[in-house]
MIMARBA-693421 format. One record per atom (N, C-alpha, C, CB): x, y, z. Coordinates in steps of 0.05 Angstrom, whole numbers, plus 32768, in hexadecimal, padded with zeros to 4 digits. Glycine has a CB too. Layout:
// MIMARBA-693421
XYZ...
This chain:
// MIMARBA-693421
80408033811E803C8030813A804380148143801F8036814180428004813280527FE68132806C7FE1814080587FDE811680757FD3815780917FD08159809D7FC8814B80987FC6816680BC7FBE814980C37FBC813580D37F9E813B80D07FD5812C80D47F98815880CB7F77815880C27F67815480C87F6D815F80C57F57814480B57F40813580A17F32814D80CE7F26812780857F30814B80727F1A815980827EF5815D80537F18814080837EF0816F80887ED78170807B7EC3815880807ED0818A808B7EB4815380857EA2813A806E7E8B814180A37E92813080687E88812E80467E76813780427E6B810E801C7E9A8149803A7E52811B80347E3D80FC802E7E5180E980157E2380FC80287E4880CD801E7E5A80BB80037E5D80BA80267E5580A47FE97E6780C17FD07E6480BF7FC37E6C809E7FC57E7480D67FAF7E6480977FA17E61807E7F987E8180767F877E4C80827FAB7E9080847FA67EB1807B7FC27EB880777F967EC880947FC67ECC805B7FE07ED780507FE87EE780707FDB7EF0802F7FD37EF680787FE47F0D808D7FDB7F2D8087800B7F0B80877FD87F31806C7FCB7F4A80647FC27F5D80727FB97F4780597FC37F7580837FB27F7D809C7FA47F8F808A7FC17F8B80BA7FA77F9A80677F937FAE805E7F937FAB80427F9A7FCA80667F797FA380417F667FA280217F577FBA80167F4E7F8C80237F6C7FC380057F5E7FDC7FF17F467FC97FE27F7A7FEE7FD67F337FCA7FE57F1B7FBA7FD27F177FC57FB77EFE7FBC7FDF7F1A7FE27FB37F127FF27F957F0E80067F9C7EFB7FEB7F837EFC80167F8C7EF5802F7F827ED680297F7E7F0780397F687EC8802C7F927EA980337F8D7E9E80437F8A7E9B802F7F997EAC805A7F7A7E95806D7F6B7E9A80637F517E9880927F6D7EA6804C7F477EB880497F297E9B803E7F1B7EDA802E7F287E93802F7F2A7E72801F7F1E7E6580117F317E7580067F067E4E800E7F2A7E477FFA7F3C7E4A7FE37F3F7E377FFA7F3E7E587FCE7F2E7E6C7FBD7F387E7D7FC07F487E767FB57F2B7E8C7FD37F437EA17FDB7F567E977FDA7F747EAB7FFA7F507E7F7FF07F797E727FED7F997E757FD47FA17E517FF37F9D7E587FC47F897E517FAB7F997E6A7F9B7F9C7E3A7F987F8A7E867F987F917E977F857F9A7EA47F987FB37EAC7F787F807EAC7FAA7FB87EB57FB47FD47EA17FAE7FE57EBA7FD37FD67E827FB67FE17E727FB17FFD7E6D7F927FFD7E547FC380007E757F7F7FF07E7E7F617FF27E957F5B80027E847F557FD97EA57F677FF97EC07F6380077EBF7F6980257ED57F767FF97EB57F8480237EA97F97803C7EA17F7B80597E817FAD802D7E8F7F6C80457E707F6980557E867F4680617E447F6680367E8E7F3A804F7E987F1E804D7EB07F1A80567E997F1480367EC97F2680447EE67F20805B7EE67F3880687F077F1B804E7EDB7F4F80717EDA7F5B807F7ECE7F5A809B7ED57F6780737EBA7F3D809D7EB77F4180B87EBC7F1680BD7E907F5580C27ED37F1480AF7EE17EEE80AE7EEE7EF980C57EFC7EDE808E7EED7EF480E07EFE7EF580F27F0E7ED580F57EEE7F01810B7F257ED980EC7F3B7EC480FD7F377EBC811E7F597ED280FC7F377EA381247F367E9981357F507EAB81517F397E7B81287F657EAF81427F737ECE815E7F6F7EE381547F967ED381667F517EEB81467F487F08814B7F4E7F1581377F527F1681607F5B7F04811E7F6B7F1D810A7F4E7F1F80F67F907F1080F37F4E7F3D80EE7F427F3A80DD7F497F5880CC7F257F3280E77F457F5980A97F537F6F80A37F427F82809F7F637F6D808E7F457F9F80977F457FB380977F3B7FBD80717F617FB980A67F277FC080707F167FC080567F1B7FDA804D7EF87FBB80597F1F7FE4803F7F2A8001802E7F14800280177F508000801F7F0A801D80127F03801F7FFA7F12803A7FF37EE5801D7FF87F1880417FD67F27805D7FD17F10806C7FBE7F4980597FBF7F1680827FCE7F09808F7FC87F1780B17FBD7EF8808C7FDD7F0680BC7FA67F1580DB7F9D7F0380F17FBA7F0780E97F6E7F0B81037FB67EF781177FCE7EE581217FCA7EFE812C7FD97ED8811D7FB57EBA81257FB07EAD81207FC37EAD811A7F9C7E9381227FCD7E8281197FE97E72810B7FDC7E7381307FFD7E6D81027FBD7E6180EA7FB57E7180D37FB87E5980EB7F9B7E8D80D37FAE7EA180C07FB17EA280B47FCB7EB880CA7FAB7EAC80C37FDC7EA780BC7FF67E9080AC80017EA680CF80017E7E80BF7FFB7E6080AB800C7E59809080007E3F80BD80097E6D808E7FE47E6980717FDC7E8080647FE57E64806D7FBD7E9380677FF07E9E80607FF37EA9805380137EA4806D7FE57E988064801A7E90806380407E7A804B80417E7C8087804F7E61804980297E53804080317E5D8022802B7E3D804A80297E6E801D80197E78800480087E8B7FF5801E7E8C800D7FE97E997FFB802E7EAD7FFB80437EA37FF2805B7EB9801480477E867FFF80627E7F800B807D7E757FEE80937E61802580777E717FD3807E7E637FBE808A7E7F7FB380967E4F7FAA80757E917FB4808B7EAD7FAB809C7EB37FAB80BB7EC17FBB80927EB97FA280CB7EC27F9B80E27ED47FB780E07ED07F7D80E57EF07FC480CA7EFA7FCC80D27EFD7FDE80B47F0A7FBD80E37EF27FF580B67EE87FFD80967F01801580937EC0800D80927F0C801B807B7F178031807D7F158041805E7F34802A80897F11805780627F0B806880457F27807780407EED808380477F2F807980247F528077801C7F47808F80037F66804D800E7F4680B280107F4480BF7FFE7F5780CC7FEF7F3980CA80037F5F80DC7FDE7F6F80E87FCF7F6B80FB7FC17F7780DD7FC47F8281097FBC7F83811C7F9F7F9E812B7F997F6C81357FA17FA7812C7F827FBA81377F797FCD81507F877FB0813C7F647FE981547F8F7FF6815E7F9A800B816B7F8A7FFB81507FAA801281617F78802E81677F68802381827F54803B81477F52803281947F4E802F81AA7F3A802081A77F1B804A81B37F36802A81967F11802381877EFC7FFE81837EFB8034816A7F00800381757F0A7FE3815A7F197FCC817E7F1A7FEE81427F567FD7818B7F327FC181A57F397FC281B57F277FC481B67F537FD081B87F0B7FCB81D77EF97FC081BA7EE17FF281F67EEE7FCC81AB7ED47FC1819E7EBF7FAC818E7EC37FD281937EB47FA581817EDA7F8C81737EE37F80817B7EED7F8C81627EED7F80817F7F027F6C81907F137F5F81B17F157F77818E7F287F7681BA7F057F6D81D77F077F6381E67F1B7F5E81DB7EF87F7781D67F377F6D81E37F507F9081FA7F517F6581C67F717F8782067F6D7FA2820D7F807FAB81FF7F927FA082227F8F7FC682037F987FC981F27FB97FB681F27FC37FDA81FB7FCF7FAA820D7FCB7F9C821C7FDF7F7A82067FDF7F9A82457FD27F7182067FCA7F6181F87FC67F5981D27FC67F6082037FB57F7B81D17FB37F7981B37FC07F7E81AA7FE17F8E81A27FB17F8981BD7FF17F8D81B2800F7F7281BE80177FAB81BF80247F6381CA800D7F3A81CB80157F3581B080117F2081E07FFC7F3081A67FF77F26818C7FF77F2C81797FFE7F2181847FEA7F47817080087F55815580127F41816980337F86814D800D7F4A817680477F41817C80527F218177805A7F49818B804D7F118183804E7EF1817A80487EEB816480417EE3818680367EF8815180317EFB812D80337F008128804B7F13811D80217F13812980587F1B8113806E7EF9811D80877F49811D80817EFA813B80907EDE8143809C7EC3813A80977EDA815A80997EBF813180797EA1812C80717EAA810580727E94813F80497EBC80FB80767EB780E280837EBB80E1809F7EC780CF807A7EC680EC80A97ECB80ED80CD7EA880F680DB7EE9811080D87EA1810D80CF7E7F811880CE7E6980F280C47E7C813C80A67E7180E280B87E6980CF80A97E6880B980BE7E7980CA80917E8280BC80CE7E82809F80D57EA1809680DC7E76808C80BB7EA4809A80C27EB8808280C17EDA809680CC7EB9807080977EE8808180E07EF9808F80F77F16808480E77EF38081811E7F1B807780D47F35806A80C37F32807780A57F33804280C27F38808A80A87F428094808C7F5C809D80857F3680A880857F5F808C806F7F7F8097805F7F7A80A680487F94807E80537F9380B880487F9380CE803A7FA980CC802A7F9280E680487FAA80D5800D7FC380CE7FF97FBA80ED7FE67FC180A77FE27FDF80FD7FEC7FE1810C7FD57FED81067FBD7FEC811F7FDA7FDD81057FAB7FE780F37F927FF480F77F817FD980EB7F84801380F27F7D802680F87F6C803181017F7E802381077F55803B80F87F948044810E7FB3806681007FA1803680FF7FE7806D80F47F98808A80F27F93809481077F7D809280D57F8A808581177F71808A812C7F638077814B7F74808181227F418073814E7F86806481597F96807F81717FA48055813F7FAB807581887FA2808181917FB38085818B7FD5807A81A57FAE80A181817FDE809C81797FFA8092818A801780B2816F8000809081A98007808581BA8021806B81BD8019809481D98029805A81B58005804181B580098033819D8014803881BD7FF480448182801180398176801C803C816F803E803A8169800E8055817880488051817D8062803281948068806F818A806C803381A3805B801481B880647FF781A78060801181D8804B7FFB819980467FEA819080427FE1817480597FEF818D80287FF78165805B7FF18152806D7FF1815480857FFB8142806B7FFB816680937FF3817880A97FD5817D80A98003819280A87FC98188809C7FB7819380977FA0817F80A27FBA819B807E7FA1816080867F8E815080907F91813B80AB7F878142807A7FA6813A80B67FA5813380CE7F9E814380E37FB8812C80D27F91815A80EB7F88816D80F67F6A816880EC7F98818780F17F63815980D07F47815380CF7F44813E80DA7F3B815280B87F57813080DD7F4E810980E97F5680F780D57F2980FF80EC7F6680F380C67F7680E780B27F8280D880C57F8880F880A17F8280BC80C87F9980AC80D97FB1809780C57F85809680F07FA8809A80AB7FC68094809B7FBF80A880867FCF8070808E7FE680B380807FEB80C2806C7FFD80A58050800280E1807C7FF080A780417FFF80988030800980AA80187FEF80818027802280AA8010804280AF800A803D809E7FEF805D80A28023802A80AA7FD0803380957FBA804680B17FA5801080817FA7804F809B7F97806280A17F82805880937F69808180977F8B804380A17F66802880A47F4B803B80937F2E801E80D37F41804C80AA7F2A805180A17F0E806D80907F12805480BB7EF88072808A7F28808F80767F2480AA80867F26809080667F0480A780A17F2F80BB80AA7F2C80D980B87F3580B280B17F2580D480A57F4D80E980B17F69810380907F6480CD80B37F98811180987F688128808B7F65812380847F8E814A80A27F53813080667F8F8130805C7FB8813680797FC98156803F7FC4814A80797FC9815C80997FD7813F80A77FE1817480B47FB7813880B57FC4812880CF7FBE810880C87FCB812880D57F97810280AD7FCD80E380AA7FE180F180A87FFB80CB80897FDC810680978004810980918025810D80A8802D811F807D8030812580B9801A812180D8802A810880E2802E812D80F0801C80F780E5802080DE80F9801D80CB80EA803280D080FD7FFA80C980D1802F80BF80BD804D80C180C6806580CE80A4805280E780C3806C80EC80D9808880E680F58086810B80DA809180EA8104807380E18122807380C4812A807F80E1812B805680B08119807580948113807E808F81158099808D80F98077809B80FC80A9809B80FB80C180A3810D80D180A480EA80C780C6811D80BC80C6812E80D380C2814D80D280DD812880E080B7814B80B780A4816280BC8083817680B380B3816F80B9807B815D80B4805E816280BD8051815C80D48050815880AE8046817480DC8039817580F8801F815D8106802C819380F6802B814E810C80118134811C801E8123810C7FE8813581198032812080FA804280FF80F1803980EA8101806580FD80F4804B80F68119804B80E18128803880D08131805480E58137802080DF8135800380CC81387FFB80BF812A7FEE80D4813B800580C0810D7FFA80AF80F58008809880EB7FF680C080DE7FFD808180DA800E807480CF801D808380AC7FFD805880CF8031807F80A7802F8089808E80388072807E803F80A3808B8033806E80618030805F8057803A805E8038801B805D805E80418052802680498053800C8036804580008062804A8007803C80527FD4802D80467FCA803B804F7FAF8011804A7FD2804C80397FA5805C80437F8E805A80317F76807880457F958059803C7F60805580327F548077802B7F42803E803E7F4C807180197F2B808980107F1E808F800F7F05808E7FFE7F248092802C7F01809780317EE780B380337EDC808B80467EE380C1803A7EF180DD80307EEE80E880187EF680EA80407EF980D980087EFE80E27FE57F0880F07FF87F2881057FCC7EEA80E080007F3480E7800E7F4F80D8800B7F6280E980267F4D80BD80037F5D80AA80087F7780B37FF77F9280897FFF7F6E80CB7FD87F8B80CA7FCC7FA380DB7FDC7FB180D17FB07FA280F37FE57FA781087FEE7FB080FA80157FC181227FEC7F8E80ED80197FAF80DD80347FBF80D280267FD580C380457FAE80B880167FCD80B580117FF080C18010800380AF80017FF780D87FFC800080EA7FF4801680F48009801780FC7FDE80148105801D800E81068039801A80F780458025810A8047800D80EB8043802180D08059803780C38046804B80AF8068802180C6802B804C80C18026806980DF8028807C80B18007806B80F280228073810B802F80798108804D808981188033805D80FB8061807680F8807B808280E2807B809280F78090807080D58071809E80C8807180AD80A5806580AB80CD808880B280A28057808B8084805A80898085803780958074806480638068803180A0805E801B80AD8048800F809C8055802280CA8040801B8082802D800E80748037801180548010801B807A80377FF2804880417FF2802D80257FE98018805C7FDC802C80207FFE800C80097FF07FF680187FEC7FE37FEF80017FEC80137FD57FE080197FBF7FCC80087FA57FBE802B7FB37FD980087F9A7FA27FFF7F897F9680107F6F7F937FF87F947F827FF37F587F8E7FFD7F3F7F8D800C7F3E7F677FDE7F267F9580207F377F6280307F327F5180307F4C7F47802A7F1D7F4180357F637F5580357F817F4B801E7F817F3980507F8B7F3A80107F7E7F397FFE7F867F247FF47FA47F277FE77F737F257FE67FB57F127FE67FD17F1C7FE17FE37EFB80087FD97F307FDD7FF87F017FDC80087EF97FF780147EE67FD280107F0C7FF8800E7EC4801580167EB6802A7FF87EB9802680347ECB803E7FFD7ECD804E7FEC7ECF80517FE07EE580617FF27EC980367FE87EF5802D7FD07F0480397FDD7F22803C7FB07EF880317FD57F4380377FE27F5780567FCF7F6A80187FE47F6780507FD67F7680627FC97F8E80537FAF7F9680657FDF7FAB80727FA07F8980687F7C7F9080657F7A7FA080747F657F8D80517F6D7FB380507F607FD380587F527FD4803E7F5A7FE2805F7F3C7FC280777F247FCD80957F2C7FD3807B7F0B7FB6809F7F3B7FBB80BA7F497FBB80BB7F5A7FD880BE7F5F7F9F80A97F6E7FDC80A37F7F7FF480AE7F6F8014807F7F867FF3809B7F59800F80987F3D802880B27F318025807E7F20802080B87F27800F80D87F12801A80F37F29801580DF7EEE7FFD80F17F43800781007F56801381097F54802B80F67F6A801280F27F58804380EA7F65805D80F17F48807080C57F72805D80E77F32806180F17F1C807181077F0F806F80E47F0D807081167F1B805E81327F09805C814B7F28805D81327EF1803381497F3F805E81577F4E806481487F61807F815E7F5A804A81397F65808581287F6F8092812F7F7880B181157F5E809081387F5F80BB81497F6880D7815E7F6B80D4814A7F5880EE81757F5C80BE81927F6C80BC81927F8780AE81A87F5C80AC81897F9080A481867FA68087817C7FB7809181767FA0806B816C7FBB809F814A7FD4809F813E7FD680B8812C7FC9808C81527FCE80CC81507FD780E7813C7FC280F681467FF780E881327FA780EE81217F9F80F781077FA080E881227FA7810B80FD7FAA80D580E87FAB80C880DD7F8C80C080EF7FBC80B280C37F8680C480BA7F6C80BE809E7F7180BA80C17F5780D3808D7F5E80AF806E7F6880AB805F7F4C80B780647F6F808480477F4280B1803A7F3280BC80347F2080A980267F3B80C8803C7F21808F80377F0E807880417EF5807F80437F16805E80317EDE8076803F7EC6807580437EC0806080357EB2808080637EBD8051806D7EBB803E80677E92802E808B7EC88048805E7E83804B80517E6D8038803C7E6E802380467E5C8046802D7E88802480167E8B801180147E9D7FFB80017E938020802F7EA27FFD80387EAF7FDE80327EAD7FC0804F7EAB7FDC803C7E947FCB803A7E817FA6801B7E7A7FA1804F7E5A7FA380047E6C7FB17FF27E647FAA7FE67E7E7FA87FE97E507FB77FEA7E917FB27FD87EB27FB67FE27EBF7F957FEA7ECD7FDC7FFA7EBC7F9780027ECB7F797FF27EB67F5980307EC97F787FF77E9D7F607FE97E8B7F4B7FC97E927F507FF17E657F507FBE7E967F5D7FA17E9A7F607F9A7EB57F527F997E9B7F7D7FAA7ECC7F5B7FA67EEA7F4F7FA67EE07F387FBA7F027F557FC37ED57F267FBE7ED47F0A7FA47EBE7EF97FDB7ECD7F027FA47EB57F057F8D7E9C7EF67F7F7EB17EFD7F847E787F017F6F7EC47F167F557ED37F0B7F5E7EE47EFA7F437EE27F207F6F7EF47EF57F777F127EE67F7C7F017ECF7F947F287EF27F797EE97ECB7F937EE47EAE7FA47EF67EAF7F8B7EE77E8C7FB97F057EBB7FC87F107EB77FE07F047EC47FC07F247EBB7FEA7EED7EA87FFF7EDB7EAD80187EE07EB880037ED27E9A802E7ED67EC7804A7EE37EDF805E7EE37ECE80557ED07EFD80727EEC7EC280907EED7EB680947ED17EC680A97F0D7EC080A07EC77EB780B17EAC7EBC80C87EB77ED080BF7E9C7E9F80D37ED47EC780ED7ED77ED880DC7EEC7EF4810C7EEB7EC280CC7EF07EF780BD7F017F0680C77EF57F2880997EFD7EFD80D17F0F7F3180E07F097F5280CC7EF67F5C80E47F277F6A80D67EE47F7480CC7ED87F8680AF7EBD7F7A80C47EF27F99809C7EC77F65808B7EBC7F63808D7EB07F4380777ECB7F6E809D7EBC7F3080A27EB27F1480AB7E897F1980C17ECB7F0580A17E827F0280AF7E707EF680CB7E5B7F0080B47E7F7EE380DB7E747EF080F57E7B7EE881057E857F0A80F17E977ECB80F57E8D7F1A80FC7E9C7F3781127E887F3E80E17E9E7F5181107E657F4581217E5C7F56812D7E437F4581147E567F72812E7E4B7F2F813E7E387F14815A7E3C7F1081337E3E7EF581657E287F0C81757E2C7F07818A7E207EEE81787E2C7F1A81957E2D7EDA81A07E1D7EC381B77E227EBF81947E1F7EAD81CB7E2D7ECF81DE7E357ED081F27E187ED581DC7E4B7EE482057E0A7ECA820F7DF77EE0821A7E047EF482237DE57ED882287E117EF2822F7E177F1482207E247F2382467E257F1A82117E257F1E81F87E2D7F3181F37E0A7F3981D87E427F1E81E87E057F2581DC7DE27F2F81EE7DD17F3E81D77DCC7F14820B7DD77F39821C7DD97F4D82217DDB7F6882237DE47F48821A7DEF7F64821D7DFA7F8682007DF07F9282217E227F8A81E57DEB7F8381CF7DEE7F9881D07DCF7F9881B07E007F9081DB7DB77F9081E57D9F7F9081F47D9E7FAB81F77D9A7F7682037DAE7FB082157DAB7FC882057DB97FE182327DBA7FC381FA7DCE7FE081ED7DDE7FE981D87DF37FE681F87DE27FEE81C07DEF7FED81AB7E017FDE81B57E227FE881857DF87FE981C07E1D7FFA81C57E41800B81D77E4C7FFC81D27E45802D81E17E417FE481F67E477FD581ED7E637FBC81FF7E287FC681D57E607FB381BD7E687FA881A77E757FB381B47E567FA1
C-alpha cells in the first residue's frame, strides 16, 4: 500500500528504520513469552520523537492455545500483530500433518477468526512451504483467510527452494489471483538454502510483495534467511533504476554497528567474505584493484 516514491531525505536518526519485529514463538517456553511480552511491553510502546514506532509480531501455529499466547505476549504493544501459519505444500499436509486441503483451509480459517473474536485487528497469515505448494490452492486458501480478516498474506519458500524467476512469478500470480489481494499487504519469507533467499526476495517485491522478512547477518533456520543488509543496499543502490522505484525505510548508516551487535550476542561469528557486512566486504588485495580505488574509489 506504500508508494513507491521515496520520503524526502532527512539526517540519519538513532533508529535502523525497521517498521516490523517478529519477537518469537510464545508457546515455545516460557522464556520465549516473557522475552516477546518484554519486547511487547518496551520497544513496543518507544515512540520516536516523529511518531515512528514498530509493529511487535509474535508467531504463532493455529492451535487456540498458541494463539492466545501469543495474542497475549504481543497485546501490550502500541501496534501488536499475531503471524499465524500452517503447512500448504503436498508433502507438508500428507507426511506432517495428516490433514486434507479441505481441512487445513478450516484451520488457517478458524486461526485468523479466534484472533479477530480476541482482539487483535493485524494478523498475518503464512502457508508454509507455499514455494512447493500447489498455486491454485493457495489462491483458495488465501482467499479464504482474507474474508476472515487476515491483513498480510506472507509468501515463504520454507525449504529454499524456488530459483528468482519461479517466486516473482508466483508473487504476481498471488496478486492476481486471489480474491481481496488487493486489500492486503503480501509479503515474503525465504529462506537460503540454495544461497537464494536475497535474490528471491528481491523478486517478489519486484512482483508485487511490500513486506520482506528478513534477518540481521541472515541468520536463520538451516542456511540461514534473507539478509537485511543485502535486501537494504540491493534496494538502495539498484532500487529506483532496476525495480521500478522500490526503496524501504532502513537507514543503511546502522548496518554495521547493528550486524556487530547481533553477532557478539549470538556468538554467531560473520564470514570475512560475507556481502555488505563481512570483513573481507570492502578489501581489497588485488593490485589493480588498489589501483583503480587509488585513482578513484567509484572504480570499485
Amino acid at each position: 500500500k506504500q508508494p513507491l516514491t521515496p520520503p524526502p531525505s532527512s539526517a540519519p536518526s538513532a533508529r535502523a528504520g525497521v517498521d516490523i519485529i517478529e519477537a518469537g514463538f510464545p508457546i515455545a517456553s516460557p522464556d520465549d513469552l516473557a522475552a516477546v511480552s518484554a519486547i511487547a511491553r518496551e520497544v513496543g510502546n518507544d515512540v520516536a520523537p516523529d511518531g515512528y514506532v514498530p509493529v511487535i509480531c509474535g508467531l504463532s501455529r493455529t492451535r487456540e492455545a498458541d494463539l492466545t499466547a501469543a495474542w497475549e505476549a504481543v497485546r501490550a504493544a502500541r501496534r501488536p500483530r499475531v503471524h499465524t501459519f500452517i503447512a500448504t505444500s503436498k508433502i507438508h499436509m500428507e507426511a506432517k500433518l495428516r490433514m486434507t486441503p479441505a481441512q487445513v483451509t478450516k484451520a488457517a480459517v478458524d486461526a485468523v477468526r479466534f484472533l479477530r473474536a480476541a482482539g487483535c485487528e493485524d494478523i498475518e497469515f503464512s502457508p508454509e512451504d507455499a514455494g512447493r505448494s500447489d498455486p491454485a490452492f493457495l489462491y483458495d486458501i488465501l482467499g479464504e483467510v482474507i474474508l476472515a480478516g487476515a491483513t498480510t498474506l506472507n509468501i515463504p519458500d520454507t525449504t529454499g527452494w524456488c530459483l528468482p524467476h519461479e517466486f516473482g512469478e508466483l508473487i504476481a500470480k498471488i496478486r492476481a489471483n486471489t480474491p481481496g489481494a488487493e486489500n492486503v499487504i503480501i509479503s515474503t519469507h525465504c529462506q537460503n538454502d540454495l544461497g537464494l533467499s536475497t535474490a528471491n526476495s528481491l523478486a517478489g517485491a519486484v512482483g508485487g510483495a511490500r513486506q520482506i522478512e528478513c534477518t540481521i547477518n541472515g541468520i536463520g533456520e538451516r542456511a540461514g534467511n534473507a539478509s537485511l543488509e543485502e535486501v537494504v543496499m540491493a534496494l538502495a543502490l539498484r532500487g529506483a533504476e532496476r525495480m521500478g522505484g522500490l526503496w524501504t525505510g532502513v537507514r543503511p548508516v546502522h548496518i554495521a554497528s547493528t550486524s556487530k551487535m547481533v553477532s557478539d550476542y549470538t556468538g554467531m561469528l560473520v564470514q570475512p567474505h560475507k556481502a555488505i557486512v563481512g570483513a573481507n566486504a570492502f578489501a581489497h588485495e588485488s593490485g589493480i584493484h588498489q589501483d583503480g580505488m587509488l585513482k578513484s574509489r567509484d572504480t570499485y
